[in-house]
C-alpha positions as CSV (number, residue, x, y, z in Angstrom):
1,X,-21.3,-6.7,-9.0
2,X,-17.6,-5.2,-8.6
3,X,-14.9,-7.2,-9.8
4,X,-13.8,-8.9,-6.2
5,X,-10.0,-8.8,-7.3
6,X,-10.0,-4.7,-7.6
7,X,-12.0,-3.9,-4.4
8,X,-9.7,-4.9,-1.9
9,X,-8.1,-1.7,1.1
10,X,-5.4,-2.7,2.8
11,X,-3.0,-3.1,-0.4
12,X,-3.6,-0.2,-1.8
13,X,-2.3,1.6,1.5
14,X,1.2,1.5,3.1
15,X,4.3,0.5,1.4
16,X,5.7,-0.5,4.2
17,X,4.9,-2.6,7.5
18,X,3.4,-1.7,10.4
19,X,6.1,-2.6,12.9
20,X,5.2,-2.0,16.2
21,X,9.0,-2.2,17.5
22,X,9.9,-5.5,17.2
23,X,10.9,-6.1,13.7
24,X,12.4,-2.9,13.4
25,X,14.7,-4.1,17.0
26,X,15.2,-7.6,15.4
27,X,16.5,-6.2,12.3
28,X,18.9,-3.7,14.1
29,X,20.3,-7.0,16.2
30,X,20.8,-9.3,13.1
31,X,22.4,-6.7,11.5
32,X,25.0,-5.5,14.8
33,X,25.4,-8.8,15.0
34,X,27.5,-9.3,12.3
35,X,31.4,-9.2,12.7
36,X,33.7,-6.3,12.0
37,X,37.1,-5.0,12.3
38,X,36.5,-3.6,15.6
39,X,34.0,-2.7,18.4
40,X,33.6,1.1,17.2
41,X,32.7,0.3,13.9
42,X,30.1,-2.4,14.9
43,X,28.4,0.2,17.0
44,X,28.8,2.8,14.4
45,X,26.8,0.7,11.7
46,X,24.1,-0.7,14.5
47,X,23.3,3.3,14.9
48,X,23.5,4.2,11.3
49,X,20.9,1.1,10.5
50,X,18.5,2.2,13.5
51,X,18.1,5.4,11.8
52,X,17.5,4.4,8.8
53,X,15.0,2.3,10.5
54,X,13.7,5.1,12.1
55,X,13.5,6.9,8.6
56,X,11.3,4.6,7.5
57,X,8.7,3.9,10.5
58,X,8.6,8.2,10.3
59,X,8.2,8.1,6.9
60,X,4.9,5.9,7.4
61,X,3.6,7.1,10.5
62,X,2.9,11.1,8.9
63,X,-0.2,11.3,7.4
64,X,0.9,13.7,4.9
65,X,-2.1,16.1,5.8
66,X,-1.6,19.7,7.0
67,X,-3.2,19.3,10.8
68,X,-4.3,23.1,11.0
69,X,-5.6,23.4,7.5
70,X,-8.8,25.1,7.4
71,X,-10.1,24.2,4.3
72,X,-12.3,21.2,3.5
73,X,-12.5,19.7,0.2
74,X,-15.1,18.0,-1.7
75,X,-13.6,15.8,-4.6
76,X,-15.5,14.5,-7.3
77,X,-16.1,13.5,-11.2
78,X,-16.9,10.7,-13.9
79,X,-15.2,7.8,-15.1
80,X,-15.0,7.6,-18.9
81,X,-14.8,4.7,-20.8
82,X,-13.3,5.2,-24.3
83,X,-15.3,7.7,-26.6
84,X,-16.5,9.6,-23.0
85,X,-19.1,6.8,-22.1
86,X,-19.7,7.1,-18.2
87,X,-18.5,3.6,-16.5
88,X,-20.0,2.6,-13.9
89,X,-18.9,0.6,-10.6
90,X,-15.3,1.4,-10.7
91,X,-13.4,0.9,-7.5
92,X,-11.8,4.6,-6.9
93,X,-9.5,5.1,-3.5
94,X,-7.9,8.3,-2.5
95,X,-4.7,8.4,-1.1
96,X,-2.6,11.2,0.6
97,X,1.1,12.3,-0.5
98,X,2.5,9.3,1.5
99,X,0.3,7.0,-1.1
100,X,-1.5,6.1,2.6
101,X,-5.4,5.2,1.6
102,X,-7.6,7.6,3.2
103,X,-10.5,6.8,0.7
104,X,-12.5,4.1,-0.6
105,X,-15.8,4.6,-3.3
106,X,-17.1,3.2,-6.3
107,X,-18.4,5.3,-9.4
108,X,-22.4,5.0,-10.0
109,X,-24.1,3.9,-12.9
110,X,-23.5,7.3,-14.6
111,X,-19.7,7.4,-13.7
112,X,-20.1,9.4,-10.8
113,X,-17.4,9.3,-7.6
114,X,-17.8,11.4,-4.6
115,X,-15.3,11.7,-1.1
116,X,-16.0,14.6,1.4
117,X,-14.0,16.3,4.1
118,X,-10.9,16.3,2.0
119,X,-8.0,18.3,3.9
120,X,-5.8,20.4,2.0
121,X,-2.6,18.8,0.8
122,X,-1.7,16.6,-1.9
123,X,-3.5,13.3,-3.3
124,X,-3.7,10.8,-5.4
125,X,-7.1,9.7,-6.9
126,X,-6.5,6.0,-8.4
127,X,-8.9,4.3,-10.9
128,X,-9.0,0.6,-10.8
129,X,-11.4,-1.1,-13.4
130,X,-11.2,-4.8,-14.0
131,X,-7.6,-5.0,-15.9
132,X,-9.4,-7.1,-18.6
133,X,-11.7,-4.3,-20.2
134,X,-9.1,-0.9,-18.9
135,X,-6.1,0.0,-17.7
136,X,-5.8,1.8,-14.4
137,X,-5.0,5.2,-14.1
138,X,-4.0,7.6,-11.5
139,X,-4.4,11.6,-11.2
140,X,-2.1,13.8,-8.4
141,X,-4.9,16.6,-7.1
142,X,-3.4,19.5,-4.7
143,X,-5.8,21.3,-2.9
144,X,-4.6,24.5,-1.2
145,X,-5.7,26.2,2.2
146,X,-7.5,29.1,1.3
147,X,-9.0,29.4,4.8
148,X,-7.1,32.3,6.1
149,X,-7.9,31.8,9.7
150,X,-11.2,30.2,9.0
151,X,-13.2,27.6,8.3
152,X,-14.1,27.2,4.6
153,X,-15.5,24.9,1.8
154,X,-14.7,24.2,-1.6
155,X,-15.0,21.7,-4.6
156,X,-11.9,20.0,-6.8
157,X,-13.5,18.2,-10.0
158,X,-11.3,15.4,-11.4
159,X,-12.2,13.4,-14.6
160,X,-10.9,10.1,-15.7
161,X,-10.7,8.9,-18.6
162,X,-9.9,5.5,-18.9
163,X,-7.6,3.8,-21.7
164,X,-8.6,0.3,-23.1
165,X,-6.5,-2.7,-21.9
166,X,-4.0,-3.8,-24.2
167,X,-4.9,-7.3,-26.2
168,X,-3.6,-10.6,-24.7
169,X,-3.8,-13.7,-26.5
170,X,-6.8,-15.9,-25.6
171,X,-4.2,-18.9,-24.3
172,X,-2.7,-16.7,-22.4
173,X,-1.7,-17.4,-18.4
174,X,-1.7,-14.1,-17.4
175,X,-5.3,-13.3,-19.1
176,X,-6.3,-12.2,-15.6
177,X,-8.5,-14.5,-13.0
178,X,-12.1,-14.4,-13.2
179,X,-13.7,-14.7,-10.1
180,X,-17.8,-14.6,-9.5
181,X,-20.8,-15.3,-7.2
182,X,-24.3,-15.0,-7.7
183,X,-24.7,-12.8,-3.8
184,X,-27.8,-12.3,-2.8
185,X,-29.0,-8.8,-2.5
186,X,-29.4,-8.1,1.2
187,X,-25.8,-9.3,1.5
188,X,-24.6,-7.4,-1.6
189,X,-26.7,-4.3,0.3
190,X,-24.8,-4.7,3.6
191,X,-21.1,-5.0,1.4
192,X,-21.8,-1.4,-0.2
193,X,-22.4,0.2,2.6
194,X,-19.2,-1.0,4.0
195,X,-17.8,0.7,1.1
196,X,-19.4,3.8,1.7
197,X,-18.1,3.7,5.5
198,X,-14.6,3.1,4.3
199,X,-14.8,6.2,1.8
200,X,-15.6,8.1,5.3
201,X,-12.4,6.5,6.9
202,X,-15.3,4.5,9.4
203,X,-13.3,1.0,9.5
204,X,-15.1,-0.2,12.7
205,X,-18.6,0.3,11.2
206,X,-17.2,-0.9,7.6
207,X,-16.3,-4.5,9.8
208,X,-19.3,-4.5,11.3
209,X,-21.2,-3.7,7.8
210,X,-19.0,-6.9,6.5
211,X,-20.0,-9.3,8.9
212,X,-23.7,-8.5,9.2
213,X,-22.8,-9.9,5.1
214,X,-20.8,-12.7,5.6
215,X,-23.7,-14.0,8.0
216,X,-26.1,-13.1,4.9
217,X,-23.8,-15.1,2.7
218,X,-21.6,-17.0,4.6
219,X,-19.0,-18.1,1.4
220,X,-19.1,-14.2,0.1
221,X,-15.7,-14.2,-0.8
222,X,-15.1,-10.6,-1.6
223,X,-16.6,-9.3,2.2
224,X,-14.3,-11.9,3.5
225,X,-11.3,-10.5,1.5
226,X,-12.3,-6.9,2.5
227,X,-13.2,-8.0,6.2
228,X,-9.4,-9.6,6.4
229,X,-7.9,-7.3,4.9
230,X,-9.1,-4.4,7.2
231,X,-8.1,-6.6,10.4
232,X,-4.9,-6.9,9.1
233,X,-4.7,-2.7,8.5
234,X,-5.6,-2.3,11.8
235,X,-2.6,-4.2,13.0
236,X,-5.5,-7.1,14.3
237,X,-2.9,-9.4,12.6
238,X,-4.3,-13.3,14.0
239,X,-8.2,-12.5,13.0
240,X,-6.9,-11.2,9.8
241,X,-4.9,-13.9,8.8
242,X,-7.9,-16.6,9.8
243,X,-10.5,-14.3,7.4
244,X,-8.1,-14.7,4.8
245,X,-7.5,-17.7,4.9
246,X,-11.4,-18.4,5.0
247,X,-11.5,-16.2,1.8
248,X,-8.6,-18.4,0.4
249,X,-11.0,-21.6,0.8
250,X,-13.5,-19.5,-1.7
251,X,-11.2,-18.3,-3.8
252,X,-7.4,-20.3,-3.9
253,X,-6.2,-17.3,-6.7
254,X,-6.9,-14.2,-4.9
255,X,-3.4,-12.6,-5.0
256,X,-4.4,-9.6,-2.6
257,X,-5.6,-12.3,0.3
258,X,-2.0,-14.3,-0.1
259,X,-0.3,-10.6,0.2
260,X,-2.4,-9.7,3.1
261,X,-1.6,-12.8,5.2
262,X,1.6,-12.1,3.8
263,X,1.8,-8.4,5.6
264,X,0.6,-9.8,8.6
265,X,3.2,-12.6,9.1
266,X,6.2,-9.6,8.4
267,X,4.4,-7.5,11.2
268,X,4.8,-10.7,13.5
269,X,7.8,-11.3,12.7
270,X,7.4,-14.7,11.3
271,X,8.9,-14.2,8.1
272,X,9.2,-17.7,6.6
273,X,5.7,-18.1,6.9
274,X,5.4,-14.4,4.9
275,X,7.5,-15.3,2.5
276,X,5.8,-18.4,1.3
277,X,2.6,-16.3,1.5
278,X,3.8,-13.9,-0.5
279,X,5.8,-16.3,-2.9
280,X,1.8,-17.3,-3.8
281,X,1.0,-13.9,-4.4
282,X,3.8,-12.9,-6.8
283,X,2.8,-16.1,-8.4
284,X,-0.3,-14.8,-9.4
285,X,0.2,-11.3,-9.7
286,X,3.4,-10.7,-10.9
287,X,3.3,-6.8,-11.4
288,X,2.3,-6.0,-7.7
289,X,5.3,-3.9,-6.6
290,X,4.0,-4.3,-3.0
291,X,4.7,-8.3,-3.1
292,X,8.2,-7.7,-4.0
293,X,9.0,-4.9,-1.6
294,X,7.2,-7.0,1.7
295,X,9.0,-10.0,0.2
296,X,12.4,-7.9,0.6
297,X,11.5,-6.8,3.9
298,X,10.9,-10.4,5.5
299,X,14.4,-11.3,3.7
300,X,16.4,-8.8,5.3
301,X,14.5,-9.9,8.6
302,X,16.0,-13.7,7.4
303,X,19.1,-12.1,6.3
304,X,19.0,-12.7,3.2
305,X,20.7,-9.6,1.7
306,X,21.4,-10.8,-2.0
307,X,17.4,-11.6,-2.2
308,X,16.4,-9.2,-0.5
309,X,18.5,-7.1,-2.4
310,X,16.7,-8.0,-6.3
311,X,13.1,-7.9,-4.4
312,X,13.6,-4.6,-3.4
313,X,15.0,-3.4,-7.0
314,X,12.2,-5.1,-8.5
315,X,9.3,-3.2,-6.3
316,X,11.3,0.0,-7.5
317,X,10.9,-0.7,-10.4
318,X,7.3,-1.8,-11.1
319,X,6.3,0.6,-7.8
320,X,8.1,4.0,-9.0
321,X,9.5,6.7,-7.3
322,X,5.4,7.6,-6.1
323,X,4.6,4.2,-4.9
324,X,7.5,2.6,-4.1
325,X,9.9,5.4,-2.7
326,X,10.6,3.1,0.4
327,X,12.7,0.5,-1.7
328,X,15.5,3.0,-1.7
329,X,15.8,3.2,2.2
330,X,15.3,-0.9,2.5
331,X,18.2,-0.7,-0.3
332,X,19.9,1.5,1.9
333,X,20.0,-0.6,5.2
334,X,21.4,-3.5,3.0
335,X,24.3,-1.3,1.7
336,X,25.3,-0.1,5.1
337,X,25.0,-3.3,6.7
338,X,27.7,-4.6,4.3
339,X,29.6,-1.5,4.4
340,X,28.7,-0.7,1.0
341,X,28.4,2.8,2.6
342,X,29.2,4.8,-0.8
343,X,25.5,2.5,-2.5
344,X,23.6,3.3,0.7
345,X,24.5,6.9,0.1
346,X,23.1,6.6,-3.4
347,X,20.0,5.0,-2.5
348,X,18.9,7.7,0.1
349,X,20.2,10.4,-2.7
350,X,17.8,9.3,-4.8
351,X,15.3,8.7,-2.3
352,X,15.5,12.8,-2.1
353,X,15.8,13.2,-5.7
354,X,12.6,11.4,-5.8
355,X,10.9,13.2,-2.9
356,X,12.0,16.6,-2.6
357,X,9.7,17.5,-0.1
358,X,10.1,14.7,1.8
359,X,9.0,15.1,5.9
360,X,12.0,13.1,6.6
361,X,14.5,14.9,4.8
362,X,16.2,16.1,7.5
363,X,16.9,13.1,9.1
364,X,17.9,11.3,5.9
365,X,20.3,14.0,5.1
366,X,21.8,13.3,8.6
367,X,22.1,9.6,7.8
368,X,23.7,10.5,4.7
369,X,26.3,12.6,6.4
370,X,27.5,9.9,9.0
371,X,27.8,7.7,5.7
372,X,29.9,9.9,4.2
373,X,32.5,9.8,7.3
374,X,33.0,6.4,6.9
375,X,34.2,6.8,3.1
């Protein structure tokens, strides 16, 4: 049975909130609320922060697939445990240059992983075994458009090979959390071919697939994650808080159900309620660079810059410049809303250094000019 802890969808997606409006308007009015030297300037910063708000909702909101591309891939290969022993039911997702999810599977008993109808462009194939036996590991795959005006087929092989996890002592807090149920099979049936309808991007029939499950086994914790966490990804943010919060009852330690609930509060814009969600989570996962960076956003909502501030610094720098890229623009609203304008213009610098082919250059560049006048 798959670990419950490394099967979850919705965390492993976007790195930043789905605002739809709201939050992105309340943050622009807390921070054009605040006092300066004259009217100008006060407007001058509101616009410069609703940019960089609109950097970010941009930023999110492009798939990172080319729309015309002809060519469909087919990506696929083993997971290898140490010495090249297949390893099997591994939780695999794909995700597309913006480090969106696209892809869900899980590696058969000989290793195996599979996902079809791959567009050209650049991805991200992420291993995630139970952090007790292996470390997870993560492979960047471009496929090119050889179509040339028409439709064709082709076939990207990508191994993994899977390093041990490093000793811990056997008192040890952060040993990991064990979590297990003995499911019965028809229920344990219906969860895998949710899985296999997530791989296919097919959320509606994965739900479905999740509660034909839960009424199997009503207490089946891990459908109940998964069923939550999907809700909440598809911005169904009330229903995904209460499955969570059922899945909670089963499980009190599952760090990716406290994160979820967590997203969904920030979406609707009731941060203190995130915020103690999310305190929970960081609690029991500590490296999740996704904790800290929601955790930053529902602080700036609160205005609390100075917190929000180290939160955001601290998803950088667990997240990366791959995974967490959207730290520096966050960073960057901060700095601009304190007139720190010469910091903001550092953090969207390196937000460019560390995406060069960023979609939203352009727009960020233009931000970063209308900084620079204000030095």
């Amino acid at each position: 049975m798959a670990d419950p802890i490394a099967t979850y969808n919705l965390l492993d997606i976007p790195s930043t909130p789905t605002y739809r409006g709201s939050p992105s308007l309340k943050v622009c009015r807390r921070f054009a609320s605040r006092k300066s030297t004259n009217g100008k300037s006060a407007f001058f910063d509101m616009k410069i922060v609703h940019l960089l708000l609109l950097i970010i909702g941009f930023l999110f909101s492009f798939t990172g697939t080319q729309a015309f591309a002809q060519t469909r891939y087919e990506i696929e290969g083993v997971i290898y445990g140490p010495g090249t022993k297949p390893v099997g039911n591994i939780t695999i997702s794909l995700e597309n240059r913006t480090r969106v999810q696209i892809g869900l599977t899980f590696s058969d008993n000989d290793g195996r992983y599979h996902f079809s109808g791959v567009e050209a462009g650049v991805y991200y194939v992420l291993v995630k075994p139970d952090e007790t036996q292996f470390q997870q590991a993560i492979q960047r795959v471009e496929l090119i458009d050889t179509g040339r005006g028409g439709s064709n087929t082709s076939s990207e092989k990508v191994d993994v090979v899977l390093r041990p996890a490093p000793r811990k002592d056997a008192g040890s807090a952060s040993a990991g959390i064990v979590f297990a149920q003995d499911v019965p099979a028809a229920a344990e049936k219906e969860y895998s071919e949710a899985m296999k309808s997530l791989s296919k991007s097919d959320k509606d029939v994965a739900i479905r697939q999740l509660k034909k499950a839960i009424e199997i086994f009503p207490t089946y914790f891990l459908a109940l994650q998964q069923m939550g966490l999907l809700y909440v990804e598809k911005n169904d943010f009330a229903q995904g808080i209460a499955v969570l919060q059922r899945a909670l009852e089963i499980n009190s330690k599952a760090a990716p159900s406290h994160l979820g609930i967590g997203i969904a509060y920030v979406s609707m814009n009731q941060s203190k309620e995130a915020i103690d969600e999310l305190n929970k989570a960081r609690d029991l996962d500590a490296k999740s660079f996704r904790t800290y960076l929601y955790l930053g956003i529902a602080l700036i909502n609160l205005g609390e810059l100075d917190q929000a501030e180290r939160s955001l610094k601290e998803a950088y720098a667990l997240g990366g410049p791959t995974r967490a890229q959207a730290s520096h623009l966050y960073l960057a609203s901060i700095y601009s809303t304190r007139k720190q304008y010469k910091q903001a213009i550092d953090e969207l610098e390196a937000y460019l250094r560390d995406n060069p082919k960023a979609t939203n250059a352009a727009s960020v560049q233009q931000t970063i000019s209308k900084l620079k006048a204000r030095l």
